[in-house]
Backbone as XML, in Angstrom:
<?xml version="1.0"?>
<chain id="A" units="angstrom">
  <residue number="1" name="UNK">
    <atom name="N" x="0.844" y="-1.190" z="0.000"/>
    <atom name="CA" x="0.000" y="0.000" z="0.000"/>
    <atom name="C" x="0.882" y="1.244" z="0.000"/>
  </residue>
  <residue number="2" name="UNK">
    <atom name="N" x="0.424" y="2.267" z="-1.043"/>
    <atom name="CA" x="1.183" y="3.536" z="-0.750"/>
    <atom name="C" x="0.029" y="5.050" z="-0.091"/>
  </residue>
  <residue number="3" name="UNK">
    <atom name="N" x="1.012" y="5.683" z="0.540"/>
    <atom name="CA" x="-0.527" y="6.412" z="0.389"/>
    <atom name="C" x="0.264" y="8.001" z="-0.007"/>
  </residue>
  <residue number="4" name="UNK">
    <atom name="N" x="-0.385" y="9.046" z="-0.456"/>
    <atom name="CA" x="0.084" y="10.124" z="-1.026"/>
    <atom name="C" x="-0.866" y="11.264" z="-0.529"/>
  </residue>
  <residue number="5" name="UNK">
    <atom name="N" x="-0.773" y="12.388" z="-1.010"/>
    <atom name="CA" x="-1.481" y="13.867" z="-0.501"/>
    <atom name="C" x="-1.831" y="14.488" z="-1.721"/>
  </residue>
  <residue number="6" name="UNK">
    <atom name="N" x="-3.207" y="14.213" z="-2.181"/>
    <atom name="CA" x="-4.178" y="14.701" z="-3.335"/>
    <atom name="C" x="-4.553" y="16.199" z="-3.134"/>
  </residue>
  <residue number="7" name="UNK">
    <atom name="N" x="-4.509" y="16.857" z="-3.888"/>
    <atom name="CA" x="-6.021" y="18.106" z="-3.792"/>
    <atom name="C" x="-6.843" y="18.095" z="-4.830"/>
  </residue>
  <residue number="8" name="UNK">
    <atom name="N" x="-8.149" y="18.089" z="-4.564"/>
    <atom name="CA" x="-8.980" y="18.032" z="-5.109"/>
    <atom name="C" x="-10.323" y="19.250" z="-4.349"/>
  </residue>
  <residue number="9" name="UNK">
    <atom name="N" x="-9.439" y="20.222" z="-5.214"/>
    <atom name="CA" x="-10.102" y="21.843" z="-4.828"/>
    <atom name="C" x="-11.571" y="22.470" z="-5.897"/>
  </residue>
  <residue number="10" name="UNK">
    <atom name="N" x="-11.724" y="21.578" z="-6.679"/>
    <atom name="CA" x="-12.966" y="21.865" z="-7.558"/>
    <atom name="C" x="-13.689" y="20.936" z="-8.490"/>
  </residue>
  <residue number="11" name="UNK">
    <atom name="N" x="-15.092" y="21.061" z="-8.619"/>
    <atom name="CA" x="-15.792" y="20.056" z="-9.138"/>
    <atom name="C" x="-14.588" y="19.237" z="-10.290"/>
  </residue>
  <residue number="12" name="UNK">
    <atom name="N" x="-14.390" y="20.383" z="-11.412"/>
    <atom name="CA" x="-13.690" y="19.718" z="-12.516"/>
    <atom name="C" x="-13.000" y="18.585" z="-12.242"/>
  </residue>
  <residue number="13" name="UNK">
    <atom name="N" x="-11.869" y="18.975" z="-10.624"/>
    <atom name="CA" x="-10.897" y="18.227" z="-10.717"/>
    <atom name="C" x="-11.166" y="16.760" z="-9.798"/>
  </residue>
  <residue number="14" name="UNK">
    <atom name="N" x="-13.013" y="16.622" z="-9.492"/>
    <atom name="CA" x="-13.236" y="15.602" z="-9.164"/>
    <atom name="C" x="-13.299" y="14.554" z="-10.273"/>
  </residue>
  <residue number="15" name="UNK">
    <atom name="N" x="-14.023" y="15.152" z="-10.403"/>
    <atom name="CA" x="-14.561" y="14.453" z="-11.969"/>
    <atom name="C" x="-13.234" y="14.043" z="-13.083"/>
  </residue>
  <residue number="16" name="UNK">
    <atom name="N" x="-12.317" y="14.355" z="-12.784"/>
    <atom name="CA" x="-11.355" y="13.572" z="-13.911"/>
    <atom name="C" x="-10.282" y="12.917" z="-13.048"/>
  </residue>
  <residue number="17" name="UNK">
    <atom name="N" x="-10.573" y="13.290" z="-11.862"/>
    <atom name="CA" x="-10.045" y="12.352" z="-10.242"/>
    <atom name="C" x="-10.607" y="10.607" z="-10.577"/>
  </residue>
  <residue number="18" name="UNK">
    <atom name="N" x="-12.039" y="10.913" z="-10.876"/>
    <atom name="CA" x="-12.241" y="9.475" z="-10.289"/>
    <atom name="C" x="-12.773" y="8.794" z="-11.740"/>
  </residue>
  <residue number="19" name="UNK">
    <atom name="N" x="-12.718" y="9.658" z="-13.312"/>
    <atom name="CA" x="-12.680" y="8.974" z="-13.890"/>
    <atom name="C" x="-11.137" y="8.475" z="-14.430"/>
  </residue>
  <residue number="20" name="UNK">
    <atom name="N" x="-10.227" y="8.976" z="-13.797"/>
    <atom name="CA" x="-8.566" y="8.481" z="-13.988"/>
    <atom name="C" x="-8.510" y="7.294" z="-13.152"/>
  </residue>
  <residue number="21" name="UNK">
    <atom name="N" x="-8.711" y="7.155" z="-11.762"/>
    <atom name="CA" x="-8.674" y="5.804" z="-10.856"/>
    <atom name="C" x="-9.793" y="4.588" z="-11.200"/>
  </residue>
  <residue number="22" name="UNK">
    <atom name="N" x="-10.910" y="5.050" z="-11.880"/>
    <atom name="CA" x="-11.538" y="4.166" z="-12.695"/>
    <atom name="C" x="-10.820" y="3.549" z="-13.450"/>
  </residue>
  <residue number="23" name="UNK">
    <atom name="N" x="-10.060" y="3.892" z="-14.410"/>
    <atom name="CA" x="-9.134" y="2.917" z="-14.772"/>
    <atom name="C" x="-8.521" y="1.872" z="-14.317"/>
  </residue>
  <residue number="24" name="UNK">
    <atom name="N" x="-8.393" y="2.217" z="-13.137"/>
    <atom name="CA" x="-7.474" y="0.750" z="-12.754"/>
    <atom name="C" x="-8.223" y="-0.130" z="-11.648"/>
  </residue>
  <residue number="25" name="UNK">
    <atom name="N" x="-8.176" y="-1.247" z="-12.086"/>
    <atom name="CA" x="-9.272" y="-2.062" z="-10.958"/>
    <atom name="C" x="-8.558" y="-2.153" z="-9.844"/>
  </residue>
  <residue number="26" name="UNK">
    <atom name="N" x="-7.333" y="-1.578" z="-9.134"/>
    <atom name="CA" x="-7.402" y="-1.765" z="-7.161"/>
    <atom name="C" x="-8.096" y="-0.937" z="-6.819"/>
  </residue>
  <residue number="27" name="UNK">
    <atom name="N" x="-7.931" y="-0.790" z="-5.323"/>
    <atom name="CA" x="-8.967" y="-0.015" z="-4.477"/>
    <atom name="C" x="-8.003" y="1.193" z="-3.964"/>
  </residue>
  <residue number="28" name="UNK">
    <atom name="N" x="-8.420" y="1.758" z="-3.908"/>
    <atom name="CA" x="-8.476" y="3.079" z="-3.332"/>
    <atom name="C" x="-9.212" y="4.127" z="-2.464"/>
  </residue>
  <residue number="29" name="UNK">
    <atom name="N" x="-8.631" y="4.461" z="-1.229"/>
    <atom name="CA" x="-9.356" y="4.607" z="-0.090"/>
    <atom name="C" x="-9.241" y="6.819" z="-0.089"/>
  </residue>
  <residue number="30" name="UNK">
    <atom name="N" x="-9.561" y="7.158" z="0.457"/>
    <atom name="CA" x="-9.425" y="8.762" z="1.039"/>
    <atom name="C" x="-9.403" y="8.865" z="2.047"/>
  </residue>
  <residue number="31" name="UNK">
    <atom name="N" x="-8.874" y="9.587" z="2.540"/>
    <atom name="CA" x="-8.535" y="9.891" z="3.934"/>
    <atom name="C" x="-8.536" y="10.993" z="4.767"/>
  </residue>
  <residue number="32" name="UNK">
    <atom name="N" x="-9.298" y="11.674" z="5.202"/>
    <atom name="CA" x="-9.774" y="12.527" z="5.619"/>
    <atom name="C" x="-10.321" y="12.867" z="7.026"/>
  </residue>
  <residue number="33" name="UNK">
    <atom name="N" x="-9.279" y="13.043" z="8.453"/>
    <atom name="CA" x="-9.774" y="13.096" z="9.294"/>
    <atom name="C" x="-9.834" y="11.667" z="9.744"/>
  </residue>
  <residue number="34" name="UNK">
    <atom name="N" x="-10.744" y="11.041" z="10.135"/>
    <atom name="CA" x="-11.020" y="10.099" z="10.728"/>
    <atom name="C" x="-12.234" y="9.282" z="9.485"/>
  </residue>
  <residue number="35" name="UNK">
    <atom name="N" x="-12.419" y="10.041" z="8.976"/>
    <atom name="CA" x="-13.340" y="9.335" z="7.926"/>
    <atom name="C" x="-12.632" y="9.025" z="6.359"/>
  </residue>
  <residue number="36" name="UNK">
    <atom name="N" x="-12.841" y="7.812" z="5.928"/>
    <atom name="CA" x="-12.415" y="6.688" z="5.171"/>
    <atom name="C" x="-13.446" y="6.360" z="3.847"/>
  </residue>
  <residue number="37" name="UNK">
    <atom name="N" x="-13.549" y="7.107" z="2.835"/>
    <atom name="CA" x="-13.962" y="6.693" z="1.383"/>
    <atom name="C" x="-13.397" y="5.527" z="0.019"/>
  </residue>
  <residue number="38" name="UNK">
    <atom name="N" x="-14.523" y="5.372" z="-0.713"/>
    <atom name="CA" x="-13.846" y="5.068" z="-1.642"/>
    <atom name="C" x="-13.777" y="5.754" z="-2.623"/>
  </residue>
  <residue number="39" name="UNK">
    <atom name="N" x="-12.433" y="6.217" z="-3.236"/>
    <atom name="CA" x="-12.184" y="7.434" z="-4.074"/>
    <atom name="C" x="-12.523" y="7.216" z="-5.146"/>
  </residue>
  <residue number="40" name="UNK">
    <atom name="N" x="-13.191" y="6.301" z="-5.443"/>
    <atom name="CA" x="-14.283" y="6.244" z="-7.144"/>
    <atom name="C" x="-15.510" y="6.578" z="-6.673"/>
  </residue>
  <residue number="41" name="UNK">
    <atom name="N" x="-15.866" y="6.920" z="-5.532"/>
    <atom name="CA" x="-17.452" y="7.370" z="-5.463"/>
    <atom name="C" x="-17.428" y="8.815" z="-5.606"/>
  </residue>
  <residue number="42" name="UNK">
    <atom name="N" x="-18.299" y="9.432" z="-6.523"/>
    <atom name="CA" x="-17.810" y="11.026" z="-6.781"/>
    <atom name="C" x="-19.016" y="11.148" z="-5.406"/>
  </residue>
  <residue number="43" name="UNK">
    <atom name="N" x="-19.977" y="10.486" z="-4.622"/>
    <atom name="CA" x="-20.857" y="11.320" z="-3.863"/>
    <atom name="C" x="-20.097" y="11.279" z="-2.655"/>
  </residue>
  <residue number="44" name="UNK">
    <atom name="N" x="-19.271" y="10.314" z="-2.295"/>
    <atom name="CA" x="-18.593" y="10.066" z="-1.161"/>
    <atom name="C" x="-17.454" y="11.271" z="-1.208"/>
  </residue>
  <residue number="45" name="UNK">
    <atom name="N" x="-16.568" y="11.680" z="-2.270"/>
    <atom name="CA" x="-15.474" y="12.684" z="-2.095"/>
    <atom name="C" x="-16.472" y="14.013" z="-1.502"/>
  </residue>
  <residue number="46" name="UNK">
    <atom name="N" x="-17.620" y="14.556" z="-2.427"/>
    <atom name="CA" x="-18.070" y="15.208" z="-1.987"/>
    <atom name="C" x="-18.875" y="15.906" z="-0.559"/>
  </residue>
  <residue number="47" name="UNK">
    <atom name="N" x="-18.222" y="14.516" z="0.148"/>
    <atom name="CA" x="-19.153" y="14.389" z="1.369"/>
    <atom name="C" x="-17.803" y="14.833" z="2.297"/>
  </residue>
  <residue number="48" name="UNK">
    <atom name="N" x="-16.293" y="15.410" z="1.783"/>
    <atom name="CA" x="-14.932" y="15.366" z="2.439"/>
    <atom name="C" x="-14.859" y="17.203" z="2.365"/>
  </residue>
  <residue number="49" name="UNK">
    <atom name="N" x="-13.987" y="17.374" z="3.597"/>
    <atom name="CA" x="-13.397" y="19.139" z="3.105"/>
    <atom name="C" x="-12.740" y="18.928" z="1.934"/>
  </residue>
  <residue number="50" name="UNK">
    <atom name="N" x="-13.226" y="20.167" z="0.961"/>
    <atom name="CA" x="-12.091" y="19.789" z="-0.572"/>
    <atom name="C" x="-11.169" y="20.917" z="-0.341"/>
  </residue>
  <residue number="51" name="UNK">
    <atom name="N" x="-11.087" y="21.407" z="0.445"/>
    <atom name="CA" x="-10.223" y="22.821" z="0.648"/>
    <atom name="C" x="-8.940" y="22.700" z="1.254"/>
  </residue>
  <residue number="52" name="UNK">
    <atom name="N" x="-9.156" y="20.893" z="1.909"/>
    <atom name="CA" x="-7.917" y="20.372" z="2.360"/>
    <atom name="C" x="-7.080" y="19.702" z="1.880"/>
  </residue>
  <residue number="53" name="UNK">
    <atom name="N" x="-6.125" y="19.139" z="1.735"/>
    <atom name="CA" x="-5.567" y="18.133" z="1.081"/>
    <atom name="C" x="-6.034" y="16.757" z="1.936"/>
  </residue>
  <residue number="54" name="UNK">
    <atom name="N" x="-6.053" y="15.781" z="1.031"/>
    <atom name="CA" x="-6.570" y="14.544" z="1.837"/>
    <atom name="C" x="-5.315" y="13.491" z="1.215"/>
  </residue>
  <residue number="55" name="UNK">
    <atom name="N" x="-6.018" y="12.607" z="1.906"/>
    <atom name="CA" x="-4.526" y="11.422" z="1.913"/>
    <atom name="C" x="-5.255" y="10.161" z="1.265"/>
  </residue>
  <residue number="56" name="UNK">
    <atom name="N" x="-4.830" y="9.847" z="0.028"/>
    <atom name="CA" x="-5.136" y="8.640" z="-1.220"/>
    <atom name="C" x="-4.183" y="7.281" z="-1.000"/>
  </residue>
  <residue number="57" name="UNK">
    <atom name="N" x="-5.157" y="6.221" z="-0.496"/>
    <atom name="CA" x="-4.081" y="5.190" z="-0.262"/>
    <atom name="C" x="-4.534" y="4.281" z="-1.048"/>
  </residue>
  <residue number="58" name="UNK">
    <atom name="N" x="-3.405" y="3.740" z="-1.779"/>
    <atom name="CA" x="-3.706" y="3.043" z="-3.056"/>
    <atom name="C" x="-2.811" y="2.011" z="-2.904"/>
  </residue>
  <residue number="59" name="UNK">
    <atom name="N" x="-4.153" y="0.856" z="-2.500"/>
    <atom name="CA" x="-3.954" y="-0.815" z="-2.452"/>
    <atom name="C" x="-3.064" y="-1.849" z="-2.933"/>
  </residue>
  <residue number="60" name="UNK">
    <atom name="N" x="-2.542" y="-1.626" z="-3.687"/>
    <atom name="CA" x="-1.125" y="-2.382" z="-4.591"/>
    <atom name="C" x="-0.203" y="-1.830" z="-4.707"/>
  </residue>
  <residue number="61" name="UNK">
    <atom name="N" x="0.879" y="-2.886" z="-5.016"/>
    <atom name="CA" x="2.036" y="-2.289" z="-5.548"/>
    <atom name="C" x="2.538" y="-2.584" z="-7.038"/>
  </residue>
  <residue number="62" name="UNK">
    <atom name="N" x="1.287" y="-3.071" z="-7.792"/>
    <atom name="CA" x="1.152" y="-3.575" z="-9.247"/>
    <atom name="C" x="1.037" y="-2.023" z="-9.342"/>
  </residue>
  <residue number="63" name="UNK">
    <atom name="N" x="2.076" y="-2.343" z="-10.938"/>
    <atom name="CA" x="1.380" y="-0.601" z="-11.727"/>
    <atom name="C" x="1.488" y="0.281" z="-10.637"/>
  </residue>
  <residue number="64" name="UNK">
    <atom name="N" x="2.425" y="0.634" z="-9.844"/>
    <atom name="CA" x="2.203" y="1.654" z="-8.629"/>
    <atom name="C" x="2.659" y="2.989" z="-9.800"/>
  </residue>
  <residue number="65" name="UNK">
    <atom name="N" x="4.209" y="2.633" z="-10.349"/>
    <atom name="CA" x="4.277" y="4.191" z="-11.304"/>
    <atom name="C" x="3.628" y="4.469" z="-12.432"/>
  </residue>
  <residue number="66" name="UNK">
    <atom name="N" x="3.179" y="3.232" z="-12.369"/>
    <atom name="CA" x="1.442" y="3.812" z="-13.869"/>
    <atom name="C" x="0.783" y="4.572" z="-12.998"/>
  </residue>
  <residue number="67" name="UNK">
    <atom name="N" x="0.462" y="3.872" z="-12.090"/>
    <atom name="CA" x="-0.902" y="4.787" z="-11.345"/>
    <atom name="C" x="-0.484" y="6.233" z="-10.891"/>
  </residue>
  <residue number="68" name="UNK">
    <atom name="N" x="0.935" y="6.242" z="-10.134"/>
    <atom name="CA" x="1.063" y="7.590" z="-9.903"/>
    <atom name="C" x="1.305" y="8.659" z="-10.920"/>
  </residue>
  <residue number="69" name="UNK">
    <atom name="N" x="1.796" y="7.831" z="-12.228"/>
    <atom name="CA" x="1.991" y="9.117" z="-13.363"/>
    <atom name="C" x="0.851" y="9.548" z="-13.541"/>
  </residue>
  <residue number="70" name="UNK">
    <atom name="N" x="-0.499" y="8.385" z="-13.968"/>
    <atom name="CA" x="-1.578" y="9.163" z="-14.019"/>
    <atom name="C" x="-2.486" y="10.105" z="-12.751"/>
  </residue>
  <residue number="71" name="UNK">
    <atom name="N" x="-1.716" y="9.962" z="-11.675"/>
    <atom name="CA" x="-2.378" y="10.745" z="-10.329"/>
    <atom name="C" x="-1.357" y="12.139" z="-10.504"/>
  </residue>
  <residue number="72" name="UNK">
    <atom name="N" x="-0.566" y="12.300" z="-11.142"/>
    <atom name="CA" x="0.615" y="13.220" z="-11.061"/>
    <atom name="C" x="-0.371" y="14.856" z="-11.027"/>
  </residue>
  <residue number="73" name="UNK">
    <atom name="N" x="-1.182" y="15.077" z="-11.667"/>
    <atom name="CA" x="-2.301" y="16.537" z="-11.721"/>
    <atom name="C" x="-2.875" y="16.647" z="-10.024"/>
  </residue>
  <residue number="74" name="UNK">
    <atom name="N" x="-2.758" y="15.972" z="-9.674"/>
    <atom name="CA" x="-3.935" y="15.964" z="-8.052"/>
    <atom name="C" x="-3.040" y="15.737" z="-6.869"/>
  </residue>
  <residue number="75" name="UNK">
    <atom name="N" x="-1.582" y="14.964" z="-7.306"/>
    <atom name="CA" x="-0.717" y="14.729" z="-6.225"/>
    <atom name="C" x="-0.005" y="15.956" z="-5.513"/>
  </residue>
  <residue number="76" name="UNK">
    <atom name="N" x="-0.041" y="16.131" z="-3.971"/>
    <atom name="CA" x="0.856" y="17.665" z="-3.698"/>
    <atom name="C" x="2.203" y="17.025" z="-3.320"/>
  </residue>
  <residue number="77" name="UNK">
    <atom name="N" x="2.234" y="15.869" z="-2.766"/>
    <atom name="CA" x="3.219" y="15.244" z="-1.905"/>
    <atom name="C" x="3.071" y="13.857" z="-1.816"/>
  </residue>
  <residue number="78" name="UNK">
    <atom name="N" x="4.599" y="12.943" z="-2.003"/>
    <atom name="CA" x="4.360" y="11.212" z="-1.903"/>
    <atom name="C" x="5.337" y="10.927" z="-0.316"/>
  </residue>
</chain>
């Protein structure tokens, strides 16, 4: 498992958030506080502060630098 520091500060950049991790069939969690999503549900992100950075922990270590090149727009910090 890795986990990293996303922002996801506006609708747009939900929406091409979780149709990019759609791509890949592991799981992927959000992290936010004490509360725990799954970051392909666009109703669940919306239910998080987006003003914060939140913490993306992503289930494998298959394809880890595929996945992070394509997370590279949303990532602040690994």
């Amino acid at each position: 498992m890795k986990t990293v520091q996303i922002s996801l500060n506006s609708i747009g950049k939900v929406k091409s958030f979780v149709n990019t991790i759609s791509q890949f069939e592991y799981d992927f969690d959000l992290i936010s506080g004490r509360y725990v999503i799954d970051a392909k549900s666009i109703m669940g992100i919306f239910s998080l502060d987006l003003s914060k950075p939140i913490d993306l922990a992503i289930h494998t270590e298959d394809n880890l630098n595929e996945i992070l090149e394509a997370l590279e727009p949303y990532i602040i910090s690994q």
